[in-house]
N, C-alpha and C positions, 0 to 999 in steps of 0.2 A: 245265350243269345244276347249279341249286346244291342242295341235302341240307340243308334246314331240321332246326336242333338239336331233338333229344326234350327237353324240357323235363320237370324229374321233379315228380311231383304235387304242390299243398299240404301235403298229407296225409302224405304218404309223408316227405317233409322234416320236416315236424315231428315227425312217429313217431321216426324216425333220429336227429334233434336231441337229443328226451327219450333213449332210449336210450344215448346217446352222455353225456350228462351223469349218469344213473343207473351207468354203469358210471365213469367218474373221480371220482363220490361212495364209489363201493364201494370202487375203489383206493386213494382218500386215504380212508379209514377203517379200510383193511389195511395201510397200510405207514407214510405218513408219521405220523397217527393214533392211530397201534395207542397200545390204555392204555397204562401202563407195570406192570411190575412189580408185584405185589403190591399193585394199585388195578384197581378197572372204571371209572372215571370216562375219557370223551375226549371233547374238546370238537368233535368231527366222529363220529357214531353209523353204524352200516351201515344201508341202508335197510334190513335183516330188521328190524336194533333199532326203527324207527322204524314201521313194520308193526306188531312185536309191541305196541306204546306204542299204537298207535292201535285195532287191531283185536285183540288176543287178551287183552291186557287190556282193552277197553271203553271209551277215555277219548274214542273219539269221536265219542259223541253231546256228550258235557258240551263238548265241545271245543269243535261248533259253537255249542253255546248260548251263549257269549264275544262270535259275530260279531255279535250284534243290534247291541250301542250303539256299535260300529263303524261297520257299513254304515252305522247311521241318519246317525250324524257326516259319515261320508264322503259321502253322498247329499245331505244339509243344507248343505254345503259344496260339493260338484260344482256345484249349481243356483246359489247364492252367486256363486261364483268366474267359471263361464261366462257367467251373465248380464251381469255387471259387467264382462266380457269382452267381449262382442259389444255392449256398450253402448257402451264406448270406441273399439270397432271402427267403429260406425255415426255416432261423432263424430269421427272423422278423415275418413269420406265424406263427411259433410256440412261439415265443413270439416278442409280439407287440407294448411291449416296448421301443425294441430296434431298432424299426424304422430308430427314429431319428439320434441315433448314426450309423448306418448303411450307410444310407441314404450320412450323410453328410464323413462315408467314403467313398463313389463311387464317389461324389462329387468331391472331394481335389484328387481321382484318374484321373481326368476328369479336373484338371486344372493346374494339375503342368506341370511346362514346361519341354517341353518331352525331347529338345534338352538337357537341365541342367543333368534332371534324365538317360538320356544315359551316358552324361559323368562322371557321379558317376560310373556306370550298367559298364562301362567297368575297374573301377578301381577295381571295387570290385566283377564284377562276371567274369570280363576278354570276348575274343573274342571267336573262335574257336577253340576246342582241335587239332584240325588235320586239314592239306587241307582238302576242301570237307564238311568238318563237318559243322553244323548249328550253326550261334554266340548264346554265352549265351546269349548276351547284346540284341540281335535282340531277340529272345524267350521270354525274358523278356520285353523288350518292345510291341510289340504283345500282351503280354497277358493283359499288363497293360491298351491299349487302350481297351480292349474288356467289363471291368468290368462296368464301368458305365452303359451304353447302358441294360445290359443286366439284372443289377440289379433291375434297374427301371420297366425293359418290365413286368418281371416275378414278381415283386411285383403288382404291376398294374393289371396284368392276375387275382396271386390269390386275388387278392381285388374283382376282378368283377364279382365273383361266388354268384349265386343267393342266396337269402338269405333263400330262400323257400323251394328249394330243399336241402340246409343243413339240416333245419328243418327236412323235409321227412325222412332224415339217419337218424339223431337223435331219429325221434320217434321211428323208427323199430328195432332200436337197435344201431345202429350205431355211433363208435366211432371218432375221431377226424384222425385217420388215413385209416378208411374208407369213411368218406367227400373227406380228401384227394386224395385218388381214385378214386372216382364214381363223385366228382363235380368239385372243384377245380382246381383238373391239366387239366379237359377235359376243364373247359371255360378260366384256362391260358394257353393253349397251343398257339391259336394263338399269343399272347403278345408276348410267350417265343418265337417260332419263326420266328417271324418277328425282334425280339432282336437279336438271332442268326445270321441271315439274314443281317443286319446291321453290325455287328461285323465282317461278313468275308472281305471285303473290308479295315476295318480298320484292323486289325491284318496282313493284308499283306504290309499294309504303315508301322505299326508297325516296322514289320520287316527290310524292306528298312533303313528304317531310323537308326536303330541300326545295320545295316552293312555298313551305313554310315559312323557312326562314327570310322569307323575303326579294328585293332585284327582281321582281316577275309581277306582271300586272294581270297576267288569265291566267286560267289555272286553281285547281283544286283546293290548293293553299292559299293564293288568296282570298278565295273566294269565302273557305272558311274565316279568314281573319275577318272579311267584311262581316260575316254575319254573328262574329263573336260580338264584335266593336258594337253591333247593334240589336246585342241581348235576344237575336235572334233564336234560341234553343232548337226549336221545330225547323227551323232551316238548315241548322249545326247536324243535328240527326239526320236530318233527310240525307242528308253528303257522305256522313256516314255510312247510311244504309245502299247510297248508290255504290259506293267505292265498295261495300262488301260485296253487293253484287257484281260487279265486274271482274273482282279480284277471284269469287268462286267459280262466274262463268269460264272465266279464262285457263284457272285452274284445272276447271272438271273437262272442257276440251284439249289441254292438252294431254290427259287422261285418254281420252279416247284417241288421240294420236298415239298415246304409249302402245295401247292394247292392240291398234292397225299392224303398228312396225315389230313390234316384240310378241306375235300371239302364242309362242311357244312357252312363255310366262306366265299365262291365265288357264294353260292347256288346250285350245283352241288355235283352228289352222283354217288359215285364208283361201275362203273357195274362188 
């Protein structure tokens, strides 16, 4: 008789995850951390500090009002990066010899160094037209991290179409862009996205990071820079901890879109 393993919940795992990270944030904030002497300044805050930063003093409504020219960059750039993505994907299917050369361009996408390629990105596409507006440099950066990830997903996808059911179109008449239809993108959808899915997270670091670098007066990145300038740590954090939350909610919804459109993946079917 064999005793199928209890598997412990999504949920329950990630509850324990946070927890477990929340508590070695508080330890390294108590010991290795701790101010020193005769200063309050530590460049690792307790979460109470980072609570009181956010909610007791009030800084987090203004806080969130930062993320507009962010998301918008990183949104402007997600659609950028993945299209141009699955564009190169759909020209290695239809021809398959350029693979390789494809290939090893999402590669060389995927390993330059982002900090460098920003500071070209802001000489040459500049920062933001106007207050408010979304950086070039950030839009482009975003898009850049999304290309690899998704190139790969959706190549992989259409690779893993049955070879049998191509056949089937073929005999009945069917041509190379009706496979494409009927087999193809139905057994790379999953690939693509969970590609997608992956890339939202990155395309919002994208963007940070390219309003890091500066040419942008709102925005996530400066905002960090103002409260670096001003030994701020508990402010530093708090930004941190909003942009993790955004980047997991956005995540984990477009998770529940995977599971809508693809339920035959989970084994589940849409009453």
């Amino acid at each position: 008789m064999t005793v199928a393993r209890e598997r412990i919940p999504g949920w329950l795992a990630a509850l324990i995850g946070g927890v477990a990270l929340v508590a070695i944030w508080w330890l390294a904030s108590a010991t290795a951390f701790r101010p020193q002497e005769g200063t309050s300044f530590t460049p690792v805050p307790s979460p109470l500090a980072v609570i009181d930063w956010l909610f007791v003093q009030g800084n987090i409504a203004g806080t969130w009002g930062v993320f507009a020219p962010t998301v918008t960059a990183a949104a402007i750039g997600y659609v950028w990066g993945n299209g141009i993505a699955l564009l190169l994907a759909t020209v290695v299917l239809v021809f398959p010899r350029l693979e390789t050369v494809i290939t090893q361009i999402a590669v060389v996408t995927y390993c330059l160094p982002i900090v460098a390629v920003g500071g070209i990105s802001i000489v040459v596409l500049g920062g933001a037209k106007s207050p408010g507006d979304p950086s070039e440099t950030a839009v482009f950066l975003a898009a850049l991290v999304c290309v690899f990830t998704t190139v790969v997903g959706a190549t992989l996808g259409f690779k893993s179409a049955d070879k049998a059911s191509l056949d089937v179109v073929r005999v009945f008449g069917g041509g190379s862009w009706m496979q494409m239809r009927k087999v193809r993108l139905v057994a790379a959808l999953p690939a693509i996205l969970n590609a997608l899915q992956i890339a939202v997270p990155s395309a919002f670091l994208g963007a940070v990071l390219g309003e890091y670098l500066g040419s942008i007066t709102a925005g996530v990145g400066p905002t960090l820079i103002r409260l670096q300038g001003q030994l701020d740590s508990a402010g530093v954090w708090s930004v941190f901890l909003l942009c993790a939350v955004f980047a997991l909610a956005a995540y984990g919804l477009f998770g529940l879109v995977i599971r809508f459109i693809t339920p035959w993946v989970s084994g589940k079917a849409v009453r």
